[in-house]
C-alpha positions in Angstrom: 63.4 78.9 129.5 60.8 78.7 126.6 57.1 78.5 127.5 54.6 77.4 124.5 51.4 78.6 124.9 48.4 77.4 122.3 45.5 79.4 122.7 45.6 83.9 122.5 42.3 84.5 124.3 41.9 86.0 127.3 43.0 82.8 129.1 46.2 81.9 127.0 47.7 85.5 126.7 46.8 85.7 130.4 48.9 82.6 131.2 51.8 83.8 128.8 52.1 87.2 130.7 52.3 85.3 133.7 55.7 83.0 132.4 56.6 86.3 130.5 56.7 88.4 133.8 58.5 85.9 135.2 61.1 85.7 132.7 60.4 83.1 130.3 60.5 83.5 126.4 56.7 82.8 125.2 55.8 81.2 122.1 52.2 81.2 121.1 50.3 80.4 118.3 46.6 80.4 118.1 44.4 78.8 114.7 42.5 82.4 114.3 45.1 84.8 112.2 43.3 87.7 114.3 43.8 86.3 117.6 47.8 85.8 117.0 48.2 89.3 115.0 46.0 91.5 118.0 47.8 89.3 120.7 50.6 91.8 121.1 48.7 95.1 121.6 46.1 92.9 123.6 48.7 92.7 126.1 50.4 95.8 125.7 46.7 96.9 126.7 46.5 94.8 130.0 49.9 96.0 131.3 49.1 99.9 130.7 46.9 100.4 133.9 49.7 99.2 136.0 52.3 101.1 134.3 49.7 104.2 134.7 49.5 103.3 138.2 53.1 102.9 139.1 53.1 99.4 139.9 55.1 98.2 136.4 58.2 100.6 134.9 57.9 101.2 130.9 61.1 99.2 131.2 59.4 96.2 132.8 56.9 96.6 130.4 58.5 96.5 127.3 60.8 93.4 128.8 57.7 91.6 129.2 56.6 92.3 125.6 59.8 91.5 124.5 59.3 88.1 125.1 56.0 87.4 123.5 57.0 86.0 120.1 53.7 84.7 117.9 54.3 82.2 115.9 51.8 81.5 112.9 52.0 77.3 113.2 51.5 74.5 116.0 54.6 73.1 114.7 56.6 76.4 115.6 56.0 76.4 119.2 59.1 73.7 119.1 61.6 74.5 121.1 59.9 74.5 124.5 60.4 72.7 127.7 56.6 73.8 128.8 53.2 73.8 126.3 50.4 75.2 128.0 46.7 74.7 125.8 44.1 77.0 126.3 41.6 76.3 123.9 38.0 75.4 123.3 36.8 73.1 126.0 36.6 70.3 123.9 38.0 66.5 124.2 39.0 65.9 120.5 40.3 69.4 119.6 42.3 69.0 123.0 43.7 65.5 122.0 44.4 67.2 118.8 46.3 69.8 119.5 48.6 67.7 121.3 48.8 64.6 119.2 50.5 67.0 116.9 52.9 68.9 119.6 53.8 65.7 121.2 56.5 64.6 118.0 57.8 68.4 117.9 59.2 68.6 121.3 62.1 67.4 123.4 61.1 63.9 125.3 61.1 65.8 128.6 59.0 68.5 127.7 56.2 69.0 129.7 52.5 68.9 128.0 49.9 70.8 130.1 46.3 71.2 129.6 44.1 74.6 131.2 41.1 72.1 131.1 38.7 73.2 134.0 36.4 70.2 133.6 38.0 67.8 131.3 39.4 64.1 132.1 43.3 64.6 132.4 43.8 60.8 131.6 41.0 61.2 128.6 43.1 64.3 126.9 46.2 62.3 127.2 44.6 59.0 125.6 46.6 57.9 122.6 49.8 59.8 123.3 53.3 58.1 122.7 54.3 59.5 126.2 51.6 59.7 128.0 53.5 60.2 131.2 54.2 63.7 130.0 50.9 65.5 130.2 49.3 66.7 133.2 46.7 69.6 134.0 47.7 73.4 135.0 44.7 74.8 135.7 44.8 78.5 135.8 42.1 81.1 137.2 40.7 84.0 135.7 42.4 86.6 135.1 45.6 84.4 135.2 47.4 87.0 136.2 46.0 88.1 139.1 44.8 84.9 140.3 47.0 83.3 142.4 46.1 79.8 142.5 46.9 77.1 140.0 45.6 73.6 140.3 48.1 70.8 139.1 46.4 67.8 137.9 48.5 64.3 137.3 46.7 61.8 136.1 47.8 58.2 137.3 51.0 57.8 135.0 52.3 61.7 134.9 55.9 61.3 135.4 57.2 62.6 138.8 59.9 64.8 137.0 57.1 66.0 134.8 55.1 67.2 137.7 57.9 68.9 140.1 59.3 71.0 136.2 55.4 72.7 136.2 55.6 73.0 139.8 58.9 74.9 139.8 58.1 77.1 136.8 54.6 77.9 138.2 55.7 78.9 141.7 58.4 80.5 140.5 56.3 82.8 138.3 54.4 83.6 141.8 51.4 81.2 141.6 50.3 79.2 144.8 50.3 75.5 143.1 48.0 73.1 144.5 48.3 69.0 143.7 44.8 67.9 143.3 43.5 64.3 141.9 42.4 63.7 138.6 38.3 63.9 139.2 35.3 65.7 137.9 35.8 69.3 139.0 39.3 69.4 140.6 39.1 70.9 143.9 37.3 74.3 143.0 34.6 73.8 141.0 33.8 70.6 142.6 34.0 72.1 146.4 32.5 75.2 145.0 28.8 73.6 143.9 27.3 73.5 147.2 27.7 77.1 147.6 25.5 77.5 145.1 23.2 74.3 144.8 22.3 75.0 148.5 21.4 78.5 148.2 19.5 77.3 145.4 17.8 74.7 147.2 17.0 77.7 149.8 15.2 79.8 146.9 13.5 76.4 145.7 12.1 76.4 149.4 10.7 80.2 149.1 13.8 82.2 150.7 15.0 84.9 148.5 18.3 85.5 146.2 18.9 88.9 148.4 18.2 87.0 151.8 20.3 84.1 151.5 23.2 86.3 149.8 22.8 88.5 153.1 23.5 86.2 155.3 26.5 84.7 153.6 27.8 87.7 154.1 27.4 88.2 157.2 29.2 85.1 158.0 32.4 87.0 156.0 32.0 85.9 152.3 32.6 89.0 149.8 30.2 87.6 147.9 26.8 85.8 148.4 26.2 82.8 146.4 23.7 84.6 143.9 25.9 88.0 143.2 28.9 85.2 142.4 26.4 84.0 139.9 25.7 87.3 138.5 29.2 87.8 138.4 30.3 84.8 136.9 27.3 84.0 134.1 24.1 82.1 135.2 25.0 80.6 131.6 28.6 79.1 132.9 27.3 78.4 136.0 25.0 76.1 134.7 27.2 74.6 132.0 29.7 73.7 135.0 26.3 72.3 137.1 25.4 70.0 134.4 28.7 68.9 133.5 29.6 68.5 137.1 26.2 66.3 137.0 26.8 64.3 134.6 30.5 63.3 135.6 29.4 62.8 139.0 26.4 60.2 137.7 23.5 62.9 138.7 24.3 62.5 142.4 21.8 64.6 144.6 24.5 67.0 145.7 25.1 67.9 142.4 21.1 68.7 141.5 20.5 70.7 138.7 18.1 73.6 139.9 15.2 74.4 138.2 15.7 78.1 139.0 18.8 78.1 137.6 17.8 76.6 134.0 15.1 79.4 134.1 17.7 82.3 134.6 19.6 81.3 131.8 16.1 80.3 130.1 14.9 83.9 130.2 18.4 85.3 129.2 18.8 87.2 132.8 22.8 85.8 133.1 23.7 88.3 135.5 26.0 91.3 135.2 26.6 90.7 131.7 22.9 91.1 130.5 22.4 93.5 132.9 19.7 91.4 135.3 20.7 88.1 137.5 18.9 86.7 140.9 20.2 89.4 142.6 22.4 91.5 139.8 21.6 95.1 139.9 20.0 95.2 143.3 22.1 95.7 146.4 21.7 93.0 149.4 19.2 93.4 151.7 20.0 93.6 155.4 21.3 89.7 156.6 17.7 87.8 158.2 17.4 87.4 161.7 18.6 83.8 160.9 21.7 84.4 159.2 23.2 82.4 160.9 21.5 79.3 160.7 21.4 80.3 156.9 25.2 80.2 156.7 25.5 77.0 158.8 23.6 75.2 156.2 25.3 75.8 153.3 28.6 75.5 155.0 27.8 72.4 156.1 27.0 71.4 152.6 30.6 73.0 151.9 32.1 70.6 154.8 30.7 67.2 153.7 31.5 67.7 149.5 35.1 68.3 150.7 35.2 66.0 153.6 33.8 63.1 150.2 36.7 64.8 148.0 39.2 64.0 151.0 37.6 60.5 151.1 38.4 59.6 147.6 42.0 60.3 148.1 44.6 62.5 146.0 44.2 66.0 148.1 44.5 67.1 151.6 42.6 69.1 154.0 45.0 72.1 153.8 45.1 72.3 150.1 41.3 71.9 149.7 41.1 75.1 152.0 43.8 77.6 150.7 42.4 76.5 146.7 38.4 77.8 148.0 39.9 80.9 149.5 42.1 81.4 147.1 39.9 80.5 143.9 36.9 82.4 145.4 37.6 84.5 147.8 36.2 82.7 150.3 36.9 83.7 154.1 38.3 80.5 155.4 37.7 77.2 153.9 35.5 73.8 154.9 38.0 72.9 157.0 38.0 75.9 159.1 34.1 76.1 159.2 34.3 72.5 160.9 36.5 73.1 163.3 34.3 76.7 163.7 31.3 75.2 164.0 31.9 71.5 165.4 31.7 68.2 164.2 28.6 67.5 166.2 26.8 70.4 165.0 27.7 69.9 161.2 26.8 66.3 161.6 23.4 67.6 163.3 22.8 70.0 160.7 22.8 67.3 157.6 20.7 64.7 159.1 17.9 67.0 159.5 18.3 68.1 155.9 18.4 65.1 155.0 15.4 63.8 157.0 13.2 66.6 155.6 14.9 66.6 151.8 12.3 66.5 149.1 12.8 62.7 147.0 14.5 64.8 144.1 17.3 65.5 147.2 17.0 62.3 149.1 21.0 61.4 149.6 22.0 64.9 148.7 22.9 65.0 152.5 24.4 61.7 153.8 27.6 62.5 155.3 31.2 61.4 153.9 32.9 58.6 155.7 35.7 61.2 156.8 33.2 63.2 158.6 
């Protein structure tokens, strides 16, 4: 089968070495001459540790080179049965790109877009055949990340959705369905992780603190060193976008702290100073625990609202957190950890002593 892929950065030739891997013939095409003509020994580059290793043959390798084939046109991705985009998180260059594959391919093609924040319905706006797009959002790296979101939108054609389920499983990705809403299920169940500890900091408990405790409840990472690690930069670009989509709800505050991190140009591992970034964690408080059971809380009620809206389920709102974060267990499993009662308990005196910048940041879903 032929995958199209539009897009060679590190997402895009990531996401055609995962249907290349698997088998598939890639054809990609990307609108900077450099990207397309370094894509190939970009690659090569990414699959030499393993073969170093021992975990990929040379034969392996070279089979999965073999099917990368750049083409120098959009219109030369034709024939595929599945175009992936993976470019610039844009509306119009997204409706673009595929206002122009849409004519090329076969009517049951499959259009998908890597949008991690974008409106699925928006991107597909003006299409002929609307029913044909849907969103395969991929993690980075791609290829080591093992969960994929698929996003319908309200008319994505049922055989549209089970082809990129198929092709996506069968390439060794964990698929999960999700609703067509600000975030997904990730980065929309993800925020409190971070806005709480935030609101924490804002309160006078420290980056090193808060990120203790978190890990003593069995996260990898505290809230802050995932900042560090991601990009105080992205993380606020998400924040503000998330914001915005979400009407400025409370629970999706922008910090202060945080639009002075990326203010000062301290982004975390990549400018070599974040919150925490290079400092180690200090030893967890001697109320770690309440620590944790506050921002889990938080991480309980967003996704107990995300169940209420419809579109997802408890189980897949769990295995996408743990496996798009690396988080221990997900909401689910910290309410049934920690009780209903308690979790309820927990809110209402946040909420009773929230500042009037959080007021409503803490009223519970209906679900819960």
């Amino acid at each position: 089968m032929t995958i199209g892929i539009i897009g060679l950065g590190a997402m895009g030739l990531g996401i055609a070495q995962v249907y290349a891997a698997a088998g598939h013939t890639i054809r990609a095409t990307d609108a900077s001459t450099d990207a397309r003509h370094t894509a190939p020994a970009r690659l090569a580059a990414s699959l030499a540790p393993r073969v170093t290793k021992g975990t990929m043959t040379k034969a392996d390798r070279d089979a999965i080179l073999s099917r990368l084939r750049i083409v120098d046109r959009i219109e030369d991705i034709a024939p595929a049965d599945l175009v992936i985009e993976a470019v610039v998180e844009r509306l119009a260059v997204k409706q673009a790109v595929f206002s122009v594959l849409e004519p090329l391919l076969s009517p049951h093609a499959v259009l998908a877009t890597n949008t991690s924040s974008l409106s699925i319905a928006a991107i597909a706006q003006g299409l002929p055949r609307p029913d044909r797009l849907l969103g395969l959002h991929f993690f980075n790296p791609a290829p080591v990340m093992r969960l994929v979101e698929l996003i319908p939108h309200a008319t994505t054609a049922p055989d549209a959705i089970a082809k990129a389920r198929t092709l996506t499983e069968a390439a060794g990705k964990t698929v999960i369905q999700c609703a067509d809403r600000p975030g997904f299920i990730v980065n929309r169940c993800a925020r409190p992780y971070y806005g709480e500890a935030l609101a924490l900091l804002e309160e006078g408990r420290s980056a090193g603190e808060i990120d203790a405790a978190l890990m003593a409840a069995g996260y990898r990472l505290g809230p802050f060193a995932l900042i560090d690690l991601i990009g105080a930069d992205i993380n606020l670009a998400a924040t503000e976008g998330l914001s915005a989509a979400m009407n400025h709800h409370p629970r999706y505050h922008v910090f202060d702290a945080l639009r002075a991190q990326v203010a000062r140009g301290d982004l975390g591992r990549k400018t070599g100073q974040g919150f925490l970034f290079p400092a180690p964690a200090p030893p967890p408080p001697q109320d770690a625990a309440t620590i944790a059971l506050r921002i889990e809380s938080t991480l309980i009620n967003e996704a107990a609202w995300l169940r209420a809206e419809g579109g997802t389920s408890a189980d897949g709102i769990d295995t996408a957190m743990q496996l798009g974060l690396n988080f221990p267990h997900g909401p689910h499993a910290a309410l049934a950890h920690h009780g209903r009662d308690r979790v309820l308990a927990t809110l209402s005196a946040l909420e009773q002593a929230a500042p009037p910048h959080l007021k409503r940041r803490y009223l519970p879903a209906p679900g819960l």
